[in-house]
Structures are given as C-alpha cells and as structure tokens.
N, C-alpha and C positions, 0 to 999 in steps of 0.2 A: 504493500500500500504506500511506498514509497515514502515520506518523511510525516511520520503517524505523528498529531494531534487530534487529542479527547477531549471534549468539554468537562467529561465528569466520569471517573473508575465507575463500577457498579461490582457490586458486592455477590460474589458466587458461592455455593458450599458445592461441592461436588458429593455423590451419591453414590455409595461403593470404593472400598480404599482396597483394590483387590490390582492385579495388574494397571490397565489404565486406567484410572482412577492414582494410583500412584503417578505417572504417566502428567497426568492432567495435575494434580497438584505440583507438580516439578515445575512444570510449563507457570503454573498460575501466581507462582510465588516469583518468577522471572519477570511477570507480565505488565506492561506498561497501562494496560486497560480497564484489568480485573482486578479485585482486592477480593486474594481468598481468606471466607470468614471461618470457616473450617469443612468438616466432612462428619458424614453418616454413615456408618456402616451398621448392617444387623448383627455381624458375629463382633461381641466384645473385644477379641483378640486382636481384630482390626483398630477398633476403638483405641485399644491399648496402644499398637505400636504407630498409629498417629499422633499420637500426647508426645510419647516417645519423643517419636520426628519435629514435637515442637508446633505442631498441626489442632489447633482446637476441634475435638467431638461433642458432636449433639447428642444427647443424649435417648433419643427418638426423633421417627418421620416427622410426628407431627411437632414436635419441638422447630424444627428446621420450616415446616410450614409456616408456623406462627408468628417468625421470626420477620418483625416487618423491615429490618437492617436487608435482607436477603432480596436482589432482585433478580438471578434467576440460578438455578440449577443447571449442573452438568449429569445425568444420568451415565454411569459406568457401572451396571445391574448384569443381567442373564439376560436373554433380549425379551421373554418372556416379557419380564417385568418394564417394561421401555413404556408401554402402552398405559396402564392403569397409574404409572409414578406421574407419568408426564403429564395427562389428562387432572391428573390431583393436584397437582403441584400448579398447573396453570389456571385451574377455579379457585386455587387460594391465593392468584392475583402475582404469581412467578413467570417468569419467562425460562423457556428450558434446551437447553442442548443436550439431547440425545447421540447415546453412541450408535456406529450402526450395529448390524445392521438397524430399522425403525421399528420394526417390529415382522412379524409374522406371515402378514398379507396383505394385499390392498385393499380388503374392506376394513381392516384394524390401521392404517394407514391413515384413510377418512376420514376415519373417528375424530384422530390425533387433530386433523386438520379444522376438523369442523371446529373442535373443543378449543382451537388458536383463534379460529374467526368469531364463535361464540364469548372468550372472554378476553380477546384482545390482549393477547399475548403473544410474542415470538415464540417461534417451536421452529427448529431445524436439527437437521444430524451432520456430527464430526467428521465430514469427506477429509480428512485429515491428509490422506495421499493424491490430493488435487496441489500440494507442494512437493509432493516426490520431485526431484529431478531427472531422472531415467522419461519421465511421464513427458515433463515439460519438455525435453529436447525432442522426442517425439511429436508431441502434439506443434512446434514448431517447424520440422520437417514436412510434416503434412500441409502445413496453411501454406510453406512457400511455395511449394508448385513445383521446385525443381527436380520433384521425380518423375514428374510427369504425372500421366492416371495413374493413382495408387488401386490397385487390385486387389493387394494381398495385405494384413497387416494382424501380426501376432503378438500375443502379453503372456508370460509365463511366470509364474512364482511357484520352486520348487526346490522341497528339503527333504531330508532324508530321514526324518522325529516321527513320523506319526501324527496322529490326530491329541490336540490335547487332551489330558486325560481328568478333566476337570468336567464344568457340565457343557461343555464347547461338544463332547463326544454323544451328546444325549438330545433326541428331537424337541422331547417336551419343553425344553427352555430354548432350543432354536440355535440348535448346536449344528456342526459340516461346515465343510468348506466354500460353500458358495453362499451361507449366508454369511462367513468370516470374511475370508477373501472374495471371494466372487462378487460380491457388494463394491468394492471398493476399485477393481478391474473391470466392472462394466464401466463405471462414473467416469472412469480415465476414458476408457473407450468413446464414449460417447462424447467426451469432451475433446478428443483428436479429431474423431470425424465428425463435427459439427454441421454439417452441413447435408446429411444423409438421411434418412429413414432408414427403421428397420424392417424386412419385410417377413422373413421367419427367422426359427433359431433350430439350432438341431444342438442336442446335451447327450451326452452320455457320462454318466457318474461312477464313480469305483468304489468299491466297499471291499478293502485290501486286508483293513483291520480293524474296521468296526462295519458291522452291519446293521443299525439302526441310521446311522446318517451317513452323508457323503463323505470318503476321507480324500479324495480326490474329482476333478472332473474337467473336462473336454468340451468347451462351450464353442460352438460356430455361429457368427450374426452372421445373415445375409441381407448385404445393404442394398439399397437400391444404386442403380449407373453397377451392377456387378463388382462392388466388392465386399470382399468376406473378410470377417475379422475373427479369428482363432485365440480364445481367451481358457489357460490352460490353467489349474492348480494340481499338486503333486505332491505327497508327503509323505512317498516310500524311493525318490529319485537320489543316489547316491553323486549323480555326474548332472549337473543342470545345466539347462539348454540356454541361449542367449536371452536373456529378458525383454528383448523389444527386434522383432526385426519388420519391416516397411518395405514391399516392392511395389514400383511401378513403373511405367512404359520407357522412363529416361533414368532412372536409378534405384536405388534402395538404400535403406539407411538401418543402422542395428544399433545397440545398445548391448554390448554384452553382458553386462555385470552393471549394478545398480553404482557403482564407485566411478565409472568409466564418460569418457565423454563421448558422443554419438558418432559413429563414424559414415557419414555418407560417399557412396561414390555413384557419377553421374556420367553417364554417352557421352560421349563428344562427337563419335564417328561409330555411325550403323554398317559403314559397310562393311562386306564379308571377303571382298576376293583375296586377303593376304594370309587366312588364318591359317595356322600353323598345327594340323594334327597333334593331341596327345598320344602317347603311347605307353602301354599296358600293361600287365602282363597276358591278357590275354584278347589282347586286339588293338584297336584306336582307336578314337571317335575325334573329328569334327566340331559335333553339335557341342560338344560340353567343354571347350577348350575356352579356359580361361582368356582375359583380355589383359590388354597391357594399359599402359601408360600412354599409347598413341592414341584410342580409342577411348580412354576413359580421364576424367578427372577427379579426385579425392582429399575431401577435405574433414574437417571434423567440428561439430556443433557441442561448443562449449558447456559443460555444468552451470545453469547459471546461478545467480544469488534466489536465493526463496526461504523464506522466513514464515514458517509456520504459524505462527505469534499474530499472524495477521489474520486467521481465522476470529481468534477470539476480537481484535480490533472493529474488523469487520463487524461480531455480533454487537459488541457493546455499542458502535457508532451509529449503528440500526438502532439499538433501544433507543439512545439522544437523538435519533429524527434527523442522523447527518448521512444516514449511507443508505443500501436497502441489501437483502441479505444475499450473498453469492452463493449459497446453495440450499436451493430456492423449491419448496413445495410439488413442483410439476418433474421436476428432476429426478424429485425424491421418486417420486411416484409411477416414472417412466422405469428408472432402473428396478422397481418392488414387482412393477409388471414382468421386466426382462428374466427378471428369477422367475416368476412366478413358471412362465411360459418355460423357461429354463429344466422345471423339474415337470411340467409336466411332460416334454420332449421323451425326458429321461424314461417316466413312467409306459409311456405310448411305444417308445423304440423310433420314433420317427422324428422328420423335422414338425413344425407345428406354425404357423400363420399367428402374425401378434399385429396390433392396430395398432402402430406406433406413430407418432408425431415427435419433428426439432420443436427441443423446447429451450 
C-alpha cells in the first residue's frame, strides 16, 4: 500500500492461539494498524502460554464480545466454527476477519454475508498468499503479454509430511487439502488470469493416508479462449515439481522454488530450417531439440517487495471509511463455488460445468 497512513489503530483480539492465531498475533504486535488487545482460546493451556508470551487472555467468548475497547476479530478456529463465531461476533457490533478457508459451502457462505449486510459490519477472509511472491511474478508474467497466448498454466505445493494430524485430517471440522491449500491456489489463480471465465473443472483427489478427506489432489480449470490451468496439492511427494510454470504461443515463464526469481524465456525467431537433431540412445528427434540463444531471449522477473502487513492496513482503512476491502465478498464466493464444483468432479469421476463470472 505503498507509504501507509491511518487515521486511527482499531483494536483486535484474535480467536484461537493455536498455529495461526500465533501467526497472526506475531504479525499484530508488528502492526502499524492494529493494536492487539489480547486473545481467546477455549483450551486453558493456550490461555496459559499466551500470558506467558506477554499476550492478554479473555477469559470467555463472550467476555471478548462484550468488550466495547474490541473493534473487530481475527477468527483462527476449525473452519467449522468460522460461521456461527463470525455471524456472533458481528450482531455484537465486531467487524471480523476470518481464516480460510470461510466456511463449508456457499449456502453457509451467504449466511456470513447476509449477517455483514444485516448489521453493518466488515467480514472478509485472510487470502494471506495474494503477497506470496512466486504468485506475484507470475501473475505479472501473464498481464504482460510477452508470452504470447498463454494456454497452459500450473500451481503446485508439495511435501513429503502427510496430512496434519490434528482436526485438518477430519471432515467434520473441514479438514483436506483443498479446503487448506486448494482455497488459497484457486485465489492466486484466479487472480493471474483475471481476465477469463471459468467454464468447467475436472478434480481428482487422493486419499494416500487418510481416507475420510483429501490428502492430496489434481484440480484442472478450463478457461474460456482454451486455457487450462493445473492446480496441484501433494503431501506424500519426496522430489517437488516446479511451483509455477506458464506457457504460451511466444514463451513461458517458471518459478521453480518459492525463494527463486521467475525465469522467463521468449521467441525471437520461429523458424525451423537450421535445427540441429538431438541424438539418443536410441534414435533422434527433430521435434524436441532444444533452442538456443539465436532463437530465443531470457531474462528473469525479479522477487518483488510485498509486505503482508498491508492486508491488515487495508482492513483497518476500510473500517475508517479510507479504502474498500481487496478481498472482497464475490471473490470469496467465486472460489467456495470452484471447490465446491471441485469435489463434486471428484465424487462424479468426471469434469462438471460451473457458472462462473470475473469478479
């Protein structure tokens, strides 16, 4: 947000001191926006090692409710619970950020939205890897055009741990990987190809070592103007595959490793008459003979500067009536459908038809 000025901090308690929830009070106590007044957690022990850390506990939800110092909530809960904190917490006159994923479905999604419009509150969720930079030089690559038509464009995130073994592994609270990750790599996606429809999606999910939810999965969009975008998650993969690669009609551009800066190289020269057979062991080819330096140019799309800190700016600037919110209700709502359509792919075996709109 480039040189942040606030009119006024606004006061947050965060909800859940469990991973992020630690995560988020790290950030909040950095924060030039927020002034964190403490946290809730239900297991005491959490309580405890908050004080610990120097961190004020409530000592109940509705303690934190009542609290008129409190102007809005960060939910870091089970995703279960996303829905009934949020919708309570915004009829007791709170503004709230939610983790993703937002909850469960798109009819529990409208609830949310209705229950913001009903008592005039902010409600949005932590797209927190809309600052990745692997994301951002990608999504750069694409708006310039110098690859030409992009056709082809892949997202991967893959380890070698398994599913976590907490309620992430469990449906009833809204556990797998595509409401973990898969939430967060559609948002990227959709925010590279800005400029697309989706027309179906075809899923195929893996249950490698849990078989109540996804510990993995294989998501294909097919855009409209033909191109598909392959969004992949993997958590039995020992060797991982490039984290971003881009093709189109004049280049392609990759990201191998989220640390790395993007390497694109682009045509210079289509023609064919000088190419120089590879040789094999057991034959040649023509067709797949690398190019050189006559034919091609390469250069490489810098890491840029991206400052997470600007999510929470952004929210607070919203409450003060100075900005409006960058991830925004129909967004939410477009990517809750893309899962949704996502698992039922998986359930049918087939690809599946979604009514999508740029939003």
């Amino acid at each position: 947000m480039g040189n942040w000025t606030v009119n006024q901090k606004r006061n947050v308690v965060v909800i859940g001191y469990g991973g992020m929830g630690g995560w988020h009070t790290r950030y909040l106590k950095e924060s030039d926006a927020a002034n964190l007044l403490g946290i809730y957690d239900i297991k005491p022990e959490r309580c405890a090692l908050a004080k610990e850390n120097g961190i004020h506990a409530y000592d109940s939800w509705e303690q934190v409710l009542a609290d008129e110092q409190v102007d809005f909530v960060t939910l870091a809960v089970p995703n279960e619970l996303h829905k009934p904190l949020a919708i309570a917490a915004m009829a007791a006159g709170k503004h709230v950020i939610s983790e993703k994923p937002v909850t469960l479905s798109s009819t529990d999604l409208q609830e949310i939205f209705d229950a913001s419009a009903k008592y005039g509150r902010l409600f949005t969720t932590h797209q927190n890897r809309r600052w990745d930079c692997d994301y951002l030089m990608m999504k750069q690559a694409y708006a310039s055009g110098e690859l030409g038509k992009v056709f082809q464009i892949e997202s991967r995130i893959q380890g070698s741990r398994g599913i976590p073994g907490d309620w992430r592994g469990k449906k009833e609270h809204g556990g797998g990987m595509i409401l973990d990750w898969g939430v967060h790599l559609i948002d990227q996606m959709l925010g590279i190809v800005y400029d697309k429809k989706i027309e179906k999606v075809y899923c195929r999910c893996d249950h490698l070592t849990n078989d109540e939810v996804d510990d993995g999965f294989r998501l294909d969009l097919y855009f409209e103007d033909d191109l598909t975008a392959r969004i992949e998650v993997g958590t039995s993969h020992f060797i991982q595959m490039p984290r971003f690669y881009m093709a189109g009609m004049e280049g392609a551009a990759m990201v191998n490793d989220w640390r790395e800066n993007c390497r694109v190289v682009c045509c210079t020269d289509h023609t064919e008459k000088d190419v120089k057979p590879v040789v094999t062991a057991a034959g040649l080819t023509k067709t797949m003979a690398p190019r050189d330096e006559k034919t091609t140019h390469e250069h490489e799309i810098v890491r840029p500067d991206s400052d997470v800190h600007d999510f929470y700016r952004n929210f607070v600037a919203t409450i003060n009536g100075d900005a409006t919110q960058i991830v925004t209700h129909p967004q939410l709502m477009r990517v809750m459908k893309i899962m949704e359509a996502a698992f039922a792919s998986d359930a049918a075996g087939k690809p599946v038809e979604i009514d999508d709109k740029i939003v």
